[in-house]
ROGU-922121 format. One record per residue: residue number from 1; x, y, z of N, C-alpha, C in turn; residue in three letters. Coordinates in steps of 0.1 Angstrom, whole numbers, m for minus. Last residue first. Layout:
N
seq / neast / nnorth / nup / caeast / canorth / caup / ceast / cnorth / cup / type
NUM / X / Y / Z / X / Y / Z / X / Y / Z / ALA
...
END
This chain:
266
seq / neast / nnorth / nup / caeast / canorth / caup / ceast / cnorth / cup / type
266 / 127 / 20 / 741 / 133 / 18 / 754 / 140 / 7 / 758 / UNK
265 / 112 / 19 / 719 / 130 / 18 / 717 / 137 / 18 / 729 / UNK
264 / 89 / 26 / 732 / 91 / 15 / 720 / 106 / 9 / 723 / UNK
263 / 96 / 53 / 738 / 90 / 42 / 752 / 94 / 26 / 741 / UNK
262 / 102 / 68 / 717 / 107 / 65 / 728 / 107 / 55 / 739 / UNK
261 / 77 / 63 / 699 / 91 / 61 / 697 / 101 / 61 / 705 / UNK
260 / 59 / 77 / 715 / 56 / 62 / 720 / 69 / 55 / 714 / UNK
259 / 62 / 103 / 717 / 67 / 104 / 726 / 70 / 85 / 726 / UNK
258 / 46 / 119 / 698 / 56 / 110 / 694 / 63 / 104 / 703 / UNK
257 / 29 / 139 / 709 / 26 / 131 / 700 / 35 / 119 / 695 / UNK
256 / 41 / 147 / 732 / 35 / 136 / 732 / 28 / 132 / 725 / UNK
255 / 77 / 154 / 727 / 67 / 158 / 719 / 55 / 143 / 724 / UNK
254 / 97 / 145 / 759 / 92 / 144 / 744 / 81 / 148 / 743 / UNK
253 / 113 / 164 / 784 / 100 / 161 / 780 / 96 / 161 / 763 / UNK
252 / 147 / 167 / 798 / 138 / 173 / 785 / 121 / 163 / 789 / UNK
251 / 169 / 182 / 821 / 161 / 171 / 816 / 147 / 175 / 811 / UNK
250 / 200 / 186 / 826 / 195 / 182 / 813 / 183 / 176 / 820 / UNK
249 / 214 / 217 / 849 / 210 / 200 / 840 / 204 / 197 / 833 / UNK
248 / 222 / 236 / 858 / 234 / 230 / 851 / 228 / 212 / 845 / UNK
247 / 203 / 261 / 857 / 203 / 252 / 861 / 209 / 240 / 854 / UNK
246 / 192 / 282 / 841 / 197 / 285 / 855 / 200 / 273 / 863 / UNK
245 / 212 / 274 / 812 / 196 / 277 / 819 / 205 / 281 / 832 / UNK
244 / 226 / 258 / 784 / 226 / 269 / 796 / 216 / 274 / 802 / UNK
243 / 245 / 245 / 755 / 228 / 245 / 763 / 237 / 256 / 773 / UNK
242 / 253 / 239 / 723 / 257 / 249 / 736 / 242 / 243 / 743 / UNK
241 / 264 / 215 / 702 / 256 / 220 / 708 / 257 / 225 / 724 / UNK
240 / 271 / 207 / 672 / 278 / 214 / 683 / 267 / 217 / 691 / UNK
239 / 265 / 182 / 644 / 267 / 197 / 652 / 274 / 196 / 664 / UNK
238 / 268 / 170 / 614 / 273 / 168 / 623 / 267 / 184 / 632 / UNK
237 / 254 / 149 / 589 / 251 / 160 / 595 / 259 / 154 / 608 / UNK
236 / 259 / 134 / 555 / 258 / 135 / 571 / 264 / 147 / 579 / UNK
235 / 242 / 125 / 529 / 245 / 141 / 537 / 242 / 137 / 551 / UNK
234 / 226 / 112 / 516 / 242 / 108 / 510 / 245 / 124 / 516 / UNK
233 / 196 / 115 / 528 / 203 / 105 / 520 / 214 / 107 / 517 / UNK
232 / 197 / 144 / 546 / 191 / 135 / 536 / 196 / 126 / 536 / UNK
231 / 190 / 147 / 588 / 201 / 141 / 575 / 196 / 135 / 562 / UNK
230 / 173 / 165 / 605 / 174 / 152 / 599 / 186 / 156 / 584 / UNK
229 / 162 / 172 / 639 / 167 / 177 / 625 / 172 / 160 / 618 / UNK
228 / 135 / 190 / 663 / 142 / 175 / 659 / 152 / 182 / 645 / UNK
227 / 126 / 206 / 686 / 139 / 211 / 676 / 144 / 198 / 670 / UNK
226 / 106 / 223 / 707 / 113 / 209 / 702 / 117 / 216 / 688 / UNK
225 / 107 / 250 / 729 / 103 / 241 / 716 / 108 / 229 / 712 / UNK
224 / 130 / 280 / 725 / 119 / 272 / 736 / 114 / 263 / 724 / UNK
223 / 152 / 289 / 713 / 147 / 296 / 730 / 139 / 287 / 732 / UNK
222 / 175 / 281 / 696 / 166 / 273 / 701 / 165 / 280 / 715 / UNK
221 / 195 / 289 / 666 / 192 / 292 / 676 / 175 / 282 / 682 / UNK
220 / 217 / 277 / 644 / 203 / 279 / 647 / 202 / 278 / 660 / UNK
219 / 235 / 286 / 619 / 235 / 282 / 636 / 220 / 283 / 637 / UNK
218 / 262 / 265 / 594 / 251 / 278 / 596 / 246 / 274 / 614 / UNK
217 / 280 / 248 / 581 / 280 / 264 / 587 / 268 / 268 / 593 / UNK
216 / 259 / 241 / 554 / 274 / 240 / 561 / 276 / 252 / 570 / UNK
215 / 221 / 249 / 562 / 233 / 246 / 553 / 252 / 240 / 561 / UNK
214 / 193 / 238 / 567 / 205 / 242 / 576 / 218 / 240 / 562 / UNK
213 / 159 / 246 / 561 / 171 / 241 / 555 / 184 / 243 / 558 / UNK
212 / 139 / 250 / 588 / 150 / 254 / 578 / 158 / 245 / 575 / UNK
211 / 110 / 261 / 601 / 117 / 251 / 597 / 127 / 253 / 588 / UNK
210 / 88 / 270 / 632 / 95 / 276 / 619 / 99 / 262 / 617 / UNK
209 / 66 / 278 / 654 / 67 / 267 / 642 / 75 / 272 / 630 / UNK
208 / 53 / 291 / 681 / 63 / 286 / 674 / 65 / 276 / 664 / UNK
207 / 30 / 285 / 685 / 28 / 299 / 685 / 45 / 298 / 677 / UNK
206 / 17 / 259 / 689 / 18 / 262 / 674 / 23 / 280 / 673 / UNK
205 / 20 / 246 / 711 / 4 / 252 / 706 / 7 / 259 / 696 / UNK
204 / 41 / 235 / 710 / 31 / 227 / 707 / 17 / 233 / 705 / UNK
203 / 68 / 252 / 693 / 58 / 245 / 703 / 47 / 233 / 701 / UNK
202 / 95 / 240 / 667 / 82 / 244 / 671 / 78 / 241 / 688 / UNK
201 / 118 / 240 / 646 / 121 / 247 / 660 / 103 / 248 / 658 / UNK
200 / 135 / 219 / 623 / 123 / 224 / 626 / 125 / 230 / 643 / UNK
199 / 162 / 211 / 602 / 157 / 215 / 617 / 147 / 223 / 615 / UNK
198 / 175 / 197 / 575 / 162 / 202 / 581 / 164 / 205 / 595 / UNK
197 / 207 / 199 / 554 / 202 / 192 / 562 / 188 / 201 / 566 / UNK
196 / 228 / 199 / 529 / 217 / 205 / 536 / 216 / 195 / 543 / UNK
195 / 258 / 200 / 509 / 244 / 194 / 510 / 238 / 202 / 519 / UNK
194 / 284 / 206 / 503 / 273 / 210 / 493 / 257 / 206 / 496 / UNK
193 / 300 / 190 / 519 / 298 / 200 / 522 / 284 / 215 / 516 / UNK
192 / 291 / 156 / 520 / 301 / 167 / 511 / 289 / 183 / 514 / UNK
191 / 280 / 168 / 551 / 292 / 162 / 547 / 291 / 152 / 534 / UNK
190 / 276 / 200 / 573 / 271 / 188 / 563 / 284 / 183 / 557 / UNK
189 / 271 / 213 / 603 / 283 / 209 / 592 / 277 / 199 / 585 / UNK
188 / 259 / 240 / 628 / 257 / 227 / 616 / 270 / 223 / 606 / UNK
187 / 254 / 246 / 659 / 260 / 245 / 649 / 265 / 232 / 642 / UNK
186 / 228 / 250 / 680 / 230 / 245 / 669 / 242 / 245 / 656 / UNK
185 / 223 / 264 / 716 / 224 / 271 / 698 / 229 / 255 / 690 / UNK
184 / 193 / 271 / 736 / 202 / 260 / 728 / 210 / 267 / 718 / UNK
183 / 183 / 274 / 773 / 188 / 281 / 759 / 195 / 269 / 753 / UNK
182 / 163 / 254 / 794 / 176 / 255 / 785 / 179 / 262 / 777 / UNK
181 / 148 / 249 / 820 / 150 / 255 / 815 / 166 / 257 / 807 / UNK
180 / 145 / 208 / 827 / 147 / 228 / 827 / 147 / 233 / 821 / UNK
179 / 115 / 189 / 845 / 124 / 195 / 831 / 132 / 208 / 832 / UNK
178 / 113 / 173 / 870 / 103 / 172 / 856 / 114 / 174 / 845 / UNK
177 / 125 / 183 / 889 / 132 / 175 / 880 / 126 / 172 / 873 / UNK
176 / 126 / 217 / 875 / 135 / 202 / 878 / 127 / 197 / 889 / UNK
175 / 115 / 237 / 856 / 106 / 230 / 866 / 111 / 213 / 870 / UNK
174 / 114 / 259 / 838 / 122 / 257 / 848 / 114 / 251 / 857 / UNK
173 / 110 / 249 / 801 / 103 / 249 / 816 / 114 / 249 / 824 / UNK
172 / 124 / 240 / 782 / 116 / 250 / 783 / 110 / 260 / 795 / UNK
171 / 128 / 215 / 764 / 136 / 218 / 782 / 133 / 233 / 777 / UNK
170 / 116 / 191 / 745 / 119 / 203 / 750 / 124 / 203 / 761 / UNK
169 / 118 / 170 / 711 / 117 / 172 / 725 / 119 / 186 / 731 / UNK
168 / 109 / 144 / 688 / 110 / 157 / 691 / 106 / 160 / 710 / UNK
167 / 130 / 116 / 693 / 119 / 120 / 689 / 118 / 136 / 693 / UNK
166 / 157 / 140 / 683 / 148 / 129 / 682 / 142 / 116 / 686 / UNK
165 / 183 / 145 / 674 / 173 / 150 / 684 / 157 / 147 / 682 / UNK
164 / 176 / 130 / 637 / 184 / 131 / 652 / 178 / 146 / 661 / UNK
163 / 177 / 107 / 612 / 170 / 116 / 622 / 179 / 120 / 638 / UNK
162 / 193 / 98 / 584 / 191 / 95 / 596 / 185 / 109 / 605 / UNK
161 / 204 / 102 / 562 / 194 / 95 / 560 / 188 / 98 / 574 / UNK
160 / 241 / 100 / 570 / 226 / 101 / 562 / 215 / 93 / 563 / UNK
159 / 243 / 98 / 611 / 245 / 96 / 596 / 236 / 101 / 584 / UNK
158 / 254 / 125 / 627 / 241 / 121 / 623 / 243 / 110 / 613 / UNK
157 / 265 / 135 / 654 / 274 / 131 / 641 / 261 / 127 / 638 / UNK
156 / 276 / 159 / 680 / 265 / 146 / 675 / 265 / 146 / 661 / UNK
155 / 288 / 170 / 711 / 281 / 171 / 697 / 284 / 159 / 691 / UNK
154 / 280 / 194 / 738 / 276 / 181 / 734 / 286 / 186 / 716 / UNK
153 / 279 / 213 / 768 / 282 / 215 / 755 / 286 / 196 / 751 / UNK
152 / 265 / 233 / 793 / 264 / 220 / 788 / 265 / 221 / 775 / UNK
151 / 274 / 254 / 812 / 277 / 253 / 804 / 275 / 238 / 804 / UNK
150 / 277 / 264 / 843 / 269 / 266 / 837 / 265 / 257 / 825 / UNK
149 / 306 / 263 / 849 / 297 / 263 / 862 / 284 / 263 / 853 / UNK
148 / 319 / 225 / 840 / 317 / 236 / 839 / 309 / 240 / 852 / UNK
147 / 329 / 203 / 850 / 336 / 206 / 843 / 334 / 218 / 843 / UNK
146 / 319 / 173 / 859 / 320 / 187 / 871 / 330 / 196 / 862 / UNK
145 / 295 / 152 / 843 / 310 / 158 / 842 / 309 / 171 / 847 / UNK
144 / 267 / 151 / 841 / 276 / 142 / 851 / 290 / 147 / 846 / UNK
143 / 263 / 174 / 821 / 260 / 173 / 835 / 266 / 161 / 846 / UNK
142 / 287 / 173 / 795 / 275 / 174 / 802 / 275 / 175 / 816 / UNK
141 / 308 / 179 / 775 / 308 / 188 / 791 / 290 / 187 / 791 / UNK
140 / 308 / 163 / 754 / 317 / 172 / 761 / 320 / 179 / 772 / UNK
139 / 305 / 136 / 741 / 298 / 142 / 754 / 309 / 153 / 761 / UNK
138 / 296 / 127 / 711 / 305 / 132 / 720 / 305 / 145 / 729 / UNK
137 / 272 / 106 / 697 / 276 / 116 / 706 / 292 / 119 / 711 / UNK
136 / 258 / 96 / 669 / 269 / 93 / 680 / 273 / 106 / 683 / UNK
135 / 222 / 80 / 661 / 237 / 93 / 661 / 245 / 88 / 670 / UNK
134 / 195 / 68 / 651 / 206 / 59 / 654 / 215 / 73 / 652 / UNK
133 / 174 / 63 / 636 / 172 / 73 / 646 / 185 / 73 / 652 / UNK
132 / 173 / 39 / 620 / 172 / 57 / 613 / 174 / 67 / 624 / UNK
131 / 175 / 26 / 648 / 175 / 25 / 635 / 183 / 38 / 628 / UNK
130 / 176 / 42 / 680 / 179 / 33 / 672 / 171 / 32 / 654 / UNK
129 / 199 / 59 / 700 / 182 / 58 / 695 / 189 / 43 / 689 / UNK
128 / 234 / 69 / 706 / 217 / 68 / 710 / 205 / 66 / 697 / UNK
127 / 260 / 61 / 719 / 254 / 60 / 707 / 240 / 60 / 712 / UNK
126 / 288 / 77 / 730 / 278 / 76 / 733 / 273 / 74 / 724 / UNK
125 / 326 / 85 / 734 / 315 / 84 / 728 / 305 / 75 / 725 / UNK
124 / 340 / 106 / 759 / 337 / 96 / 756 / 329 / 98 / 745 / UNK
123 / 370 / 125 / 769 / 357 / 125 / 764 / 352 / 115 / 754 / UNK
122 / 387 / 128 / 785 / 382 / 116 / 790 / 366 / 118 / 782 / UNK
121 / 395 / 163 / 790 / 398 / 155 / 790 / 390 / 146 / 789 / UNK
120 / 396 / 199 / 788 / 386 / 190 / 790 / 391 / 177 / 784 / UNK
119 / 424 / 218 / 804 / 416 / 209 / 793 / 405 / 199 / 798 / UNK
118 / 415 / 247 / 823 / 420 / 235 / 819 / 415 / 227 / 808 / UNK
117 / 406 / 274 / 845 / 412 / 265 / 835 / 419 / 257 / 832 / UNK
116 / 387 / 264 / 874 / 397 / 265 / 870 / 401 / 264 / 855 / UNK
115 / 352 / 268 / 883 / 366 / 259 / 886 / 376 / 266 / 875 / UNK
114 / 336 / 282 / 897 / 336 / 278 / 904 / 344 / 263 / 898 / UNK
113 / 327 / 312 / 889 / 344 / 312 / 900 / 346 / 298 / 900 / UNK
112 / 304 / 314 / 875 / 304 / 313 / 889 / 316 / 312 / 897 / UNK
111 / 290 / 329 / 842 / 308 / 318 / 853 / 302 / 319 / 866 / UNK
110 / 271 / 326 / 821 / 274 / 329 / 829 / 284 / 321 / 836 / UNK
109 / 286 / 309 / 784 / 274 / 310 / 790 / 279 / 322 / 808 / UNK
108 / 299 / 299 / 758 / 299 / 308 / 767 / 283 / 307 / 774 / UNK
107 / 319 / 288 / 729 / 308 / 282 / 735 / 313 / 291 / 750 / UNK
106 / 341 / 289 / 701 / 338 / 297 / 715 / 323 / 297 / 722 / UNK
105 / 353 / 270 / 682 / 342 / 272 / 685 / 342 / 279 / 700 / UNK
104 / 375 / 271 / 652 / 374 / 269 / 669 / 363 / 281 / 673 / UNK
103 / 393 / 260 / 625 / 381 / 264 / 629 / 376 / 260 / 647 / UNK
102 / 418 / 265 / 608 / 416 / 261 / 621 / 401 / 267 / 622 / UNK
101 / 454 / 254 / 591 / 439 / 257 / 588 / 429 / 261 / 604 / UNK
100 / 476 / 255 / 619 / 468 / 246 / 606 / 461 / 258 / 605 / UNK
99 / 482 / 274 / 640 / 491 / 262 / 635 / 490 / 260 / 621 / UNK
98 / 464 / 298 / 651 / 464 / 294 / 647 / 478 / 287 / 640 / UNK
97 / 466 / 309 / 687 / 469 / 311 / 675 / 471 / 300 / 667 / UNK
96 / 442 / 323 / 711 / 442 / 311 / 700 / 450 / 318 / 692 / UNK
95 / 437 / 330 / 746 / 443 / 334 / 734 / 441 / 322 / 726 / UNK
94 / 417 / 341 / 773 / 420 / 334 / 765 / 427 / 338 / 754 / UNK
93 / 407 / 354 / 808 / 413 / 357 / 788 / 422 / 345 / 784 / UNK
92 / 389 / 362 / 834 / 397 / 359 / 829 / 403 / 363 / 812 / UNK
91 / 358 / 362 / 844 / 369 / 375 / 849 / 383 / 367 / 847 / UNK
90 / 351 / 323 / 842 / 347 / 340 / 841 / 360 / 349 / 845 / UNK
89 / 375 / 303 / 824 / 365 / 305 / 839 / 363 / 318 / 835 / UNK
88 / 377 / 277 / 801 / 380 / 292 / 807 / 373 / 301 / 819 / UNK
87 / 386 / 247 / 792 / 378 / 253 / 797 / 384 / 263 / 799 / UNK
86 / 394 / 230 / 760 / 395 / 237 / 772 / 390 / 248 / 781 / UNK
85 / 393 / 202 / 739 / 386 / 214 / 746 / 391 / 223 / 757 / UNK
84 / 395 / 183 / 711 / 405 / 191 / 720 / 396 / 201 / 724 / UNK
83 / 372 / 155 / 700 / 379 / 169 / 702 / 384 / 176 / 711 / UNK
82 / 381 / 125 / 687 / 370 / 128 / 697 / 382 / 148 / 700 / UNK
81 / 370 / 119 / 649 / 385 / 118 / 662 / 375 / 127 / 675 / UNK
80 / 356 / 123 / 633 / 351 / 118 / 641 / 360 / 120 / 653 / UNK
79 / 361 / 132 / 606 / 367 / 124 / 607 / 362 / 116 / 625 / UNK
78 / 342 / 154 / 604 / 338 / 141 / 600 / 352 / 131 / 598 / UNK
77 / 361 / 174 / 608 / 356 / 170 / 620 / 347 / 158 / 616 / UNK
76 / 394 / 169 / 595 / 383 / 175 / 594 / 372 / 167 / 605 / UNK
75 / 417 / 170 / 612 / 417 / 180 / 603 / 403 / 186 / 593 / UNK
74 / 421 / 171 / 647 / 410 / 160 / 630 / 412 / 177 / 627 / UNK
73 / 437 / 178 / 671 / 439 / 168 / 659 / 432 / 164 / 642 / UNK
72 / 449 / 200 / 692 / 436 / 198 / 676 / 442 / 186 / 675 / UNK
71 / 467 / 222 / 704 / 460 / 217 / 708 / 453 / 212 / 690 / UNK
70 / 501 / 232 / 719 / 494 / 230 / 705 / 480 / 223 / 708 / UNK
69 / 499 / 251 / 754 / 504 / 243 / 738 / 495 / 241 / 727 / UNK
68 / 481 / 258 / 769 / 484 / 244 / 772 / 489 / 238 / 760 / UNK
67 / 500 / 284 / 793 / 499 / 278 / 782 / 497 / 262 / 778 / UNK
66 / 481 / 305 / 818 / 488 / 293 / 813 / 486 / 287 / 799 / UNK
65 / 468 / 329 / 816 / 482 / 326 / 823 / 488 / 311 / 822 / UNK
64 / 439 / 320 / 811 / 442 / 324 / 827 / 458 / 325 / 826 / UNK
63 / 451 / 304 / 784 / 436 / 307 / 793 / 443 / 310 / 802 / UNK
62 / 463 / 296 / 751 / 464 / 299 / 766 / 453 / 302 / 769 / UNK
61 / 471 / 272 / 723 / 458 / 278 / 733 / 465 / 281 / 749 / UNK
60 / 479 / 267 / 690 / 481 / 271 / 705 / 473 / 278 / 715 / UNK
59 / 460 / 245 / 669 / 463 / 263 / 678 / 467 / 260 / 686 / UNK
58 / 443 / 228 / 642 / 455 / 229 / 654 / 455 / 244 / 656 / UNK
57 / 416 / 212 / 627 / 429 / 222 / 629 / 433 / 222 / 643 / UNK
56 / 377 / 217 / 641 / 390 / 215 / 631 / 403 / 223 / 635 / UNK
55 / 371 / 222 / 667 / 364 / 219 / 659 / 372 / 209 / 647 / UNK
54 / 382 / 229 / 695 / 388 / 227 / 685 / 384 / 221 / 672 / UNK
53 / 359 / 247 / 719 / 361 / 237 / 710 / 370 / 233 / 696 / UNK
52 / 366 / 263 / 749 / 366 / 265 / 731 / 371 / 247 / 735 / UNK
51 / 338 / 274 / 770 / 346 / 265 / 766 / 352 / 266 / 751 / UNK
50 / 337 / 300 / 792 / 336 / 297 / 781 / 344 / 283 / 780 / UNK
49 / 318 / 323 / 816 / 329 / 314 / 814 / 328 / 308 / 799 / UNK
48 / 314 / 362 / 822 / 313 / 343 / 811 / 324 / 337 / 814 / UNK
47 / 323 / 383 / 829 / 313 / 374 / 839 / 310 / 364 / 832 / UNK
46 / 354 / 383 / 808 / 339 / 389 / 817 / 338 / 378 / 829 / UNK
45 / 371 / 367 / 795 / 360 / 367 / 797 / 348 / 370 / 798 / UNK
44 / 387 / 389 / 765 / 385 / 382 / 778 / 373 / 376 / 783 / UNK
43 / 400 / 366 / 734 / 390 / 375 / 741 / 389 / 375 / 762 / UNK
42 / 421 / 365 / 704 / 422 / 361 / 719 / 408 / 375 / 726 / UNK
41 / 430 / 349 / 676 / 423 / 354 / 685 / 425 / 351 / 700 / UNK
40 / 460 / 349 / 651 / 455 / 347 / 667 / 440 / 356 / 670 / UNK
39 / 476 / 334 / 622 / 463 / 341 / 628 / 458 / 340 / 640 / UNK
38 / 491 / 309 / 620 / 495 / 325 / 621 / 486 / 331 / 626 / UNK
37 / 467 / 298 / 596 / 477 / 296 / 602 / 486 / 308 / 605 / UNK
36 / 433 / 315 / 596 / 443 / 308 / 587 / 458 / 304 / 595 / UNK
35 / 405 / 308 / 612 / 418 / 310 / 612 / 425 / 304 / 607 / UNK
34 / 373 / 313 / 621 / 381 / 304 / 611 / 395 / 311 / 605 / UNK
33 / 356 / 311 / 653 / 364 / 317 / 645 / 372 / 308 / 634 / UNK
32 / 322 / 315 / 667 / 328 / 310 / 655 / 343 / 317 / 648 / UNK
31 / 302 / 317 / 695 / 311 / 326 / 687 / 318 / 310 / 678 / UNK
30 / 274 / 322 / 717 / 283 / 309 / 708 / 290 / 319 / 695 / UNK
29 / 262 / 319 / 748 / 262 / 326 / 738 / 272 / 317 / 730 / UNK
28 / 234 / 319 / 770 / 244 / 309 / 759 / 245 / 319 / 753 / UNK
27 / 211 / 335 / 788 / 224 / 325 / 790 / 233 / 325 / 784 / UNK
26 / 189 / 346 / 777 / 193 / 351 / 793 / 211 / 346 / 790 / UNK
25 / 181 / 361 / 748 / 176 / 355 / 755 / 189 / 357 / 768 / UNK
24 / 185 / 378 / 723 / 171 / 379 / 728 / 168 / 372 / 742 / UNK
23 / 205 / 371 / 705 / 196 / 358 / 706 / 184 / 368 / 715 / UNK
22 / 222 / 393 / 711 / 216 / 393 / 699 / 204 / 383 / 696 / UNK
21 / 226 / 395 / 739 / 217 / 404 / 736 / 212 / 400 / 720 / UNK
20 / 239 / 368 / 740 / 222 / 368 / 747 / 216 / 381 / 744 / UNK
19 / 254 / 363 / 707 / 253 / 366 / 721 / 239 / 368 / 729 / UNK
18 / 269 / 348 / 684 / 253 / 349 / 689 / 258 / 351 / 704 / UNK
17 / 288 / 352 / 657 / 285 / 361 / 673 / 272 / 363 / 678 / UNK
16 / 307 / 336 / 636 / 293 / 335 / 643 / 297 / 344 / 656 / UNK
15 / 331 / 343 / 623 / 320 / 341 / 614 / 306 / 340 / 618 / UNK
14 / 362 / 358 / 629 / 350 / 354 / 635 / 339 / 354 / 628 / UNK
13 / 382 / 348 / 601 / 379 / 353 / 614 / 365 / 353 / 621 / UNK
12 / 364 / 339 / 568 / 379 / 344 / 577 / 372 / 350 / 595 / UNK
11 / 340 / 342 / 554 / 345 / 329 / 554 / 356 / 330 / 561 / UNK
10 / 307 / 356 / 569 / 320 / 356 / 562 / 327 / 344 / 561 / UNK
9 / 289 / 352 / 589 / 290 / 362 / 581 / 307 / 361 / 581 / UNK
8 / 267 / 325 / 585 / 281 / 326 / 586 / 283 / 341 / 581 / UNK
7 / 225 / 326 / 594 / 245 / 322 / 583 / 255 / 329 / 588 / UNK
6 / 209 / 314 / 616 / 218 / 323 / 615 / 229 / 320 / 603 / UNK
5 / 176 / 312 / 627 / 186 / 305 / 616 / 199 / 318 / 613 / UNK
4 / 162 / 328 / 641 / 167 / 318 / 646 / 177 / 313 / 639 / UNK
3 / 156 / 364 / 652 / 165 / 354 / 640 / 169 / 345 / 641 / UNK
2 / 141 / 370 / 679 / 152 / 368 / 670 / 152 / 360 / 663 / UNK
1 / 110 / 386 / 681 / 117 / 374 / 683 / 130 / 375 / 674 / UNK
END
């Protein structure tokens, strides 16, 4: 099995390269670059489509032959501001050069031809659970948005203290509309940056059960399992989250030991 918890290898240029050979698994793959001003990446496709996320910082961004300009606004991403995306279709190439400071997330999964680059626009934000259970979403390219051919990419601000992905849940199974099959990756940001946060990755017959201390930065991979994570006390957690299956939709089955937090808060 692979290496679920992944650190940052390095603090310049590409810092994450989880790809499906390195994850072990079919779909998602999730790259990390941190670019000083001046500094360009640019990758081609392939047979991946990709979305980049402007995490932090400003870049100029082309895709396919067109330039969509400066792109970023939050200088830091706990500032919440909702984020600059743009999509990239398979058997294409992308460029990024860095303006600001700049940290931009290359989220990939398989392309199907089956839309165009462009910016991802009209991204809303969604508040779920309640109490301690209580995050806000920004819904970047889920499944009611015809944005991507594969690719379901989210991310979700935790407060301290606070629980999230949560109650614990899976999409494991390729078996819609019960549930699908989902690859996940996890990128983590604590806030002051010095803190931690927990994600637990288990099954239920126990053949899976790890748990980690997620630092700033760091990725965690998710092939099968429930995967809740939690924010201490004066450490709010933010991620990124890639999904991808053979099947462009979301629907999970809670842990049924816990499942009655959900029906409760319904």
């Amino acid at each position: 099995m692979a290496k679920l918890h992944v650190k940052p290898g390095g603090t310049r240029g590409k810092v994450h390269d989880v790809t499906p050979q390195s994850a072990g698994w079919t779909y998602v793959g999730f790259g990390l670059c941190r670019l000083a001003p001046g500094e360009t990446v640019s990758e081609a496709t392939g047979g991946r489509e990709a979305i980049l996320v402007l995490v932090e910082g400003k870049a100029r961004i082309s895709a396919s032959g067109r330039d969509f300009g400066v792109l970023g606004e939050r200088m830091s991403v706990f500032e919440k501001l909702k984020p600059h995306c743009v999509y990239v279709p398979n058997d294409s190439e992308w460029s990024a050069t860095a303006t600001t400071e700049c940290t931009l997330a290359v989220c990939t999964a398989p392309g199907k031809g089956g839309h165009e680059a462009a910016l991802i626009t009209g991204i809303g934000m969604d508040t779920r659970g309640k109490g301690t259970n209580t995050r806000y979403v920004h819904p970047i390219a889920m499944e009611d948005r015809d944005v991507a051919d594969s690719l379901l990419v989210t991310e979700v601000f935790t407060p301290a203290g606070h629980w999230s992905s949560y109650p614990p849940h899976r999409h494991d199974e390729d078996d819609f509309p019960n549930m699908t099959y989902l690859e996940e990756t996890y990128y983590h940001r604590l806030n002051p940056a010095q803190g931690f946060g927990v994600q637990r990755v288990f099954t239920e017959d126990g053949s899976l059960d790890e748990t980690f201390a997620v630092a700033d930065g760091d990725v965690v991979l998710v092939p099968r399992g429930h995967h809740p994570c939690g924010a201490p006390y004066g450490y709010e957690m933010y991620y990124l989250n890639v999904m991808a299956g053979p099947l462009r939709k979301w629907r999970f089955k809670n842990h049924p030991d816990h499942d009655w937090i959900a029906r409760r808060d319904a």
